[in-house]
C-alpha positions in Angstrom: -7.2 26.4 -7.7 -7.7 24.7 -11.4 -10.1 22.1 -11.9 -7.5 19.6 -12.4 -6.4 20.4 -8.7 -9.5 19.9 -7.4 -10.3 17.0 -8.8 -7.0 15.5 -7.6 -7.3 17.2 -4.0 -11.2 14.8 -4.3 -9.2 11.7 -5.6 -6.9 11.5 -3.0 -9.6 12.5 -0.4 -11.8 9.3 -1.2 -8.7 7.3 0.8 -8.9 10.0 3.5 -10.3 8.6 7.2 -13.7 9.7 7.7 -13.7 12.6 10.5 -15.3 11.2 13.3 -14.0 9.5 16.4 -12.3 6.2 16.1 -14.6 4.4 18.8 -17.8 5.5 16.6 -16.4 3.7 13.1 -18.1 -0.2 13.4 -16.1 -3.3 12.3 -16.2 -4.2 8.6 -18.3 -6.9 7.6 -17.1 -9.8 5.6 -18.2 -12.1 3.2 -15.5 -14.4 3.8 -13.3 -15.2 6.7 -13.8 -13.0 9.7 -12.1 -9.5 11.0 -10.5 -9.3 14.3 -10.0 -5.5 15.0 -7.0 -4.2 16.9 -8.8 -1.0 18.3 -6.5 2.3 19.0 -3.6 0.5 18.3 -0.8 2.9 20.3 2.6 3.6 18.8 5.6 5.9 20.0 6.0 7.4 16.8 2.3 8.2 15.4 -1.2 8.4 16.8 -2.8 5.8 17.5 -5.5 4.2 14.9 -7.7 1.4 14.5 -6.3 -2.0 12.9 -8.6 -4.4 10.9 -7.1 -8.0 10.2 -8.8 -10.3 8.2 -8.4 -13.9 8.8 -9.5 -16.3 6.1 -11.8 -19.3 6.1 -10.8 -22.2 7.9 -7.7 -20.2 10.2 -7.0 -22.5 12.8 -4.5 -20.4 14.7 -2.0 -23.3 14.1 -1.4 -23.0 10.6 0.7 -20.6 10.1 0.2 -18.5 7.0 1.9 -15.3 4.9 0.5 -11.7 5.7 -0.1 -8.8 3.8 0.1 -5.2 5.1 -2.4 -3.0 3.5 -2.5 0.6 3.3 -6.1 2.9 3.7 -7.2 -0.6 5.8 -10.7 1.7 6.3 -11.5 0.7 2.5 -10.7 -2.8 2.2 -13.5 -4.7 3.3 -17.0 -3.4 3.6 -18.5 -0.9 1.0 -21.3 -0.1 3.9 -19.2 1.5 6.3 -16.6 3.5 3.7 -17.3 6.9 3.3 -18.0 6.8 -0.5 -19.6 3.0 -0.5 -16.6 1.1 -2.2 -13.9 -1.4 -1.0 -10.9 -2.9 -2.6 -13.0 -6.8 -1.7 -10.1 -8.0 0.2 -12.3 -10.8 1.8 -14.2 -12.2 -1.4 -10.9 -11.7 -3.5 -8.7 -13.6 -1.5 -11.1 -16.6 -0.3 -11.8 -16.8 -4.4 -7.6 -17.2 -5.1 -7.9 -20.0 -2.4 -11.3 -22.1 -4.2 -9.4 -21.6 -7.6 -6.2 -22.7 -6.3 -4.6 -19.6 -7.3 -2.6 -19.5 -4.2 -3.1 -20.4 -0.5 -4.3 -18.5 2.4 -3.1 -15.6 3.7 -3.9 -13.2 6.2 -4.5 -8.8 5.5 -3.7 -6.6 7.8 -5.4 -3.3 7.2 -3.6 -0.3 8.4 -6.0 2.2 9.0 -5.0 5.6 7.5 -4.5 9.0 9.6 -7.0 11.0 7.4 -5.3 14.8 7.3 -1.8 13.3 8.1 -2.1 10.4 5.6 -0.3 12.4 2.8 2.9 13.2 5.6 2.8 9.5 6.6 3.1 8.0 3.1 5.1 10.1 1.4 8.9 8.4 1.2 11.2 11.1 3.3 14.2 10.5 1.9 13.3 11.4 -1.9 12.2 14.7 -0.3 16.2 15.2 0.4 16.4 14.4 -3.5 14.8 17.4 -4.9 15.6 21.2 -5.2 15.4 23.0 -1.7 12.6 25.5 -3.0 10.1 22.3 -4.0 11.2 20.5 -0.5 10.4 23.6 1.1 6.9 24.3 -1.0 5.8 20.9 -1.1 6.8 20.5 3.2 4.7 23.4 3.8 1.3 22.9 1.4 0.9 19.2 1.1 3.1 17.6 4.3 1.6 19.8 6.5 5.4 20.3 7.7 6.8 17.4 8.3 7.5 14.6 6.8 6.2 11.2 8.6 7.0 8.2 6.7 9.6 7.0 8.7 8.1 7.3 11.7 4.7 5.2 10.2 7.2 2.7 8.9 8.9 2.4 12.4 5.4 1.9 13.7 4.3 -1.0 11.3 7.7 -2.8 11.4 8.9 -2.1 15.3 5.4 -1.8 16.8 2.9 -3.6 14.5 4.5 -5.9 12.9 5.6 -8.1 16.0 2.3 -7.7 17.9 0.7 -9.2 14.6 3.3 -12.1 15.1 2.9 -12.6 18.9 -1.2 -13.0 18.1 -1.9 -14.3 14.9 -0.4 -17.8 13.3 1.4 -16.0 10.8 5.2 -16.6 9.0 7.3 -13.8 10.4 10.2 -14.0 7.4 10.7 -11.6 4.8 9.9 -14.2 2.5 6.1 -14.6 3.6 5.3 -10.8 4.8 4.4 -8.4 1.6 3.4 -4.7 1.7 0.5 -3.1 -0.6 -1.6 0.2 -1.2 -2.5 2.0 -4.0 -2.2 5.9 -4.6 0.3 7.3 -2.0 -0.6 4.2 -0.2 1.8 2.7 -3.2 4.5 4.9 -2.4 4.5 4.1 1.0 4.8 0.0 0.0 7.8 0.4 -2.2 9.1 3.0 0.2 8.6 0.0 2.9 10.3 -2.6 0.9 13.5 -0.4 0.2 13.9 0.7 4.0 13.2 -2.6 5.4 13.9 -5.5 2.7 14.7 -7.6 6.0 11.1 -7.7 6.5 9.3 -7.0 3.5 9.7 -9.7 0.7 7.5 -8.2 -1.9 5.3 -4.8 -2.3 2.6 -4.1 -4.9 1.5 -0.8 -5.7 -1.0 0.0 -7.6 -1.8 3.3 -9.3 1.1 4.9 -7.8 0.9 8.6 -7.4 4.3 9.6 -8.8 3.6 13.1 -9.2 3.7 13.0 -5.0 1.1 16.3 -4.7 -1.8 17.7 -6.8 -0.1 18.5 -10.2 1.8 16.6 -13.0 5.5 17.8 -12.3 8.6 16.3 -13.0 11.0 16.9 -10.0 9.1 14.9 -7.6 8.5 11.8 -9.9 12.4 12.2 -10.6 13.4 12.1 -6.8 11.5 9.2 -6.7 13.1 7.2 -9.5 16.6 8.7 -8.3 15.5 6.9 -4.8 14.9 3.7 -6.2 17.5 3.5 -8.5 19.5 3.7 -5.5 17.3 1.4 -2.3 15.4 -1.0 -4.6 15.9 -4.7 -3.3 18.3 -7.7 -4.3 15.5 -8.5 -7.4 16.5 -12.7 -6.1 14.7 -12.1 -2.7 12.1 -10.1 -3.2 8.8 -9.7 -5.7 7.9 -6.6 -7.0 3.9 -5.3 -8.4 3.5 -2.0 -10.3 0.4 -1.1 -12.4 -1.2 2.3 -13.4 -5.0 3.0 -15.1 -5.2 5.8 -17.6 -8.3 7.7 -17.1 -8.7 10.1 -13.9 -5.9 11.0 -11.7 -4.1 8.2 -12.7 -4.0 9.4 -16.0 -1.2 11.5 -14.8 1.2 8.7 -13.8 1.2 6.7 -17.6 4.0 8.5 -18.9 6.2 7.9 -15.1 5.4 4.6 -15.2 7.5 3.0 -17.8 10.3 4.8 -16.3 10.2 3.1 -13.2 10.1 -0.2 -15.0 13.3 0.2 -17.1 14.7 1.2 -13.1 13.6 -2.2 -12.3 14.6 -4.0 -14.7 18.4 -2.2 -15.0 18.5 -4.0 -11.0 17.9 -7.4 -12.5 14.1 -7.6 -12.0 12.4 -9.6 -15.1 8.9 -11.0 -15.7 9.8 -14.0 -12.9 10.7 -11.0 -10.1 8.1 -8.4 -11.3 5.0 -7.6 -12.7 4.7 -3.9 -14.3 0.9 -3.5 -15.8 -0.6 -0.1 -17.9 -4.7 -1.1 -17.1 -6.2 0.9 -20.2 -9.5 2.2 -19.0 -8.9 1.9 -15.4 -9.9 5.2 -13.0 -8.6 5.7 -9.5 -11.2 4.6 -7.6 -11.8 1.2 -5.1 -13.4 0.0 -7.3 -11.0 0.2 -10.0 -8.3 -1.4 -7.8 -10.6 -4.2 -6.8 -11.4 -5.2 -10.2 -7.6 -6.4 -10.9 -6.4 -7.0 -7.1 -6.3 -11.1 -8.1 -3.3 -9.9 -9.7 -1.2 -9.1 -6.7 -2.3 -11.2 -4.7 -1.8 -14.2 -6.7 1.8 -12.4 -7.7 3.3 -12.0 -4.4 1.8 -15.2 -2.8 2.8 -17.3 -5.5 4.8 -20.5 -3.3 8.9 -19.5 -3.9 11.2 -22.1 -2.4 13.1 -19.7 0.4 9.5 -19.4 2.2 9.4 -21.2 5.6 
């Protein structure tokens, strides 16, 4: 194994769930706001994990108010409980957008990751029927551990999750108010969301996506992708879409992919009112990285458009 691969392999580990049992992993702390944890949360189609929503200062539970699904929902909130002491400060971030007036209040709801299946879970299954059979079959067996799972996780947040979150929480239930965000294969997985299900996803940010879908720069993976969304992206007039990459660290791998999912974009009519595309020079893969510019999603896909109810 090269360095490069093990240093990748370590990247993507940091998002991993930390191996112990569910019932020993304590509730994230907030600065602002307060969590309400949906513990073991059961699903027909994957196993069962713990669900952390924040709710912001001042929720009522009459007001009702957008939400935000978030990938890796183990490394949002509290650096003291994550497994490498860094968050993505979901709870300060927000409740600072809201003082400055940046955008109203919203609530997160953090999707706990499966740890060893996370890489099956988030990556998009139908690009896998995109590329040559012997890298489907390679990339199946060593990094999918042999299946692929994201349709099944995305039937679990949209047919399970999804209204359960409605039926307890003030929230907006149209496409219009209900985003999608992660970062790394959690990005994947949130434009993956918004293409299958632009009926309930009106906006996805993704941050430092991993293009290269496994350990090593490559260019038939990143192509199935762009083949995919050339294809399933969104009517660019009802829905908002965030893209950004750093340039040191893993994500150095993903500059030169970026731009080309852009120009895809932009050739389906999204322009600087529908998208934001963003190369972060400097910027590593870490929580900390993707907490140092997450104002700019936020603020992006909670901006007040005129179809939200």
């Amino acid at each position: 194994m090269t360095v490069l691969h093990r240093r990748a392999i370590a990247a993507l580990c940091t998002l991993a769930l930390v191996a112990r049992p569910l019932a020993a992993q304590p509730v994230p702390q907030v600065a602002a706001g307060r969590i309400e944890r949906l513990a073991n949360f059961p699903s027909r189609h994957v196993d069962a994990r713990h669900v952390d929503v924040w709710l912001p200062p001042g929720y009522d539970g009459r007001t009702r108010l957008p939400v935000v699904y978030m990938h890796d929902g183990q490394m949002l909130y509290d650096s003291t409980v994550t497994w490498n002491k860094q968050e993505w400060t979901v709870d300060e971030t927000l409740a600072r957008l809201v003082r400055e007036g940046r955008t109203g209040p919203a609530i997160v709801v953090g999707i706990w990751n499966n740890g060893k299946r996370r890489h099956s879970e988030y990556f998009p299954a139908r690009a896998l029927a995109l590329m040559p059979q012997p890298m489907r079959d390679r990339l199946l067996a060593q990094g999918l551990d042999g299946t692929a799972r994201a349709d099944a996780y995305l039937r679990f947040v949209v047919e399970e999750l999804k209204p359960a979150i409605d039926a307890r929480f003030a929230t907006r239930p149209d496409a219009a108010s209900t985003f999608v965000m992660g970062s790394s294969m959690g990005g994947l997985i949130s434009l993956y969301a918004l293409c299958e299900y632009p009926q309930v996803f009106g906006g996805a940010a993704a941050l430092s996506t991993h293009w290269i879908g496994n350990f090593g720069a490559n260019a038939t993976i990143p192509l199935a992708f762009f083949t995919y969304l050339r294809d399933r992206l969104p009517d660019p007039a009802t829905h908002r879409l965030y893209m950004d990459v750093g340039t040191i660290e893993l994500d150095a791998n993903y500059v030169i992919h970026q731009p080309i999912a852009e120009r895809i974009a932009r050739d389906r009519g999204y322009d600087d009112r529908t998208m934001v595309s963003r190369i972060v020079t400097g910027a590593g893969h870490t929580e900390r990285a993707w907490a140092a510019r997450l104002d700019r999603p936020f603020a992006f896909l909670l901006a007040p458009r005129p179809d939200a109810r």
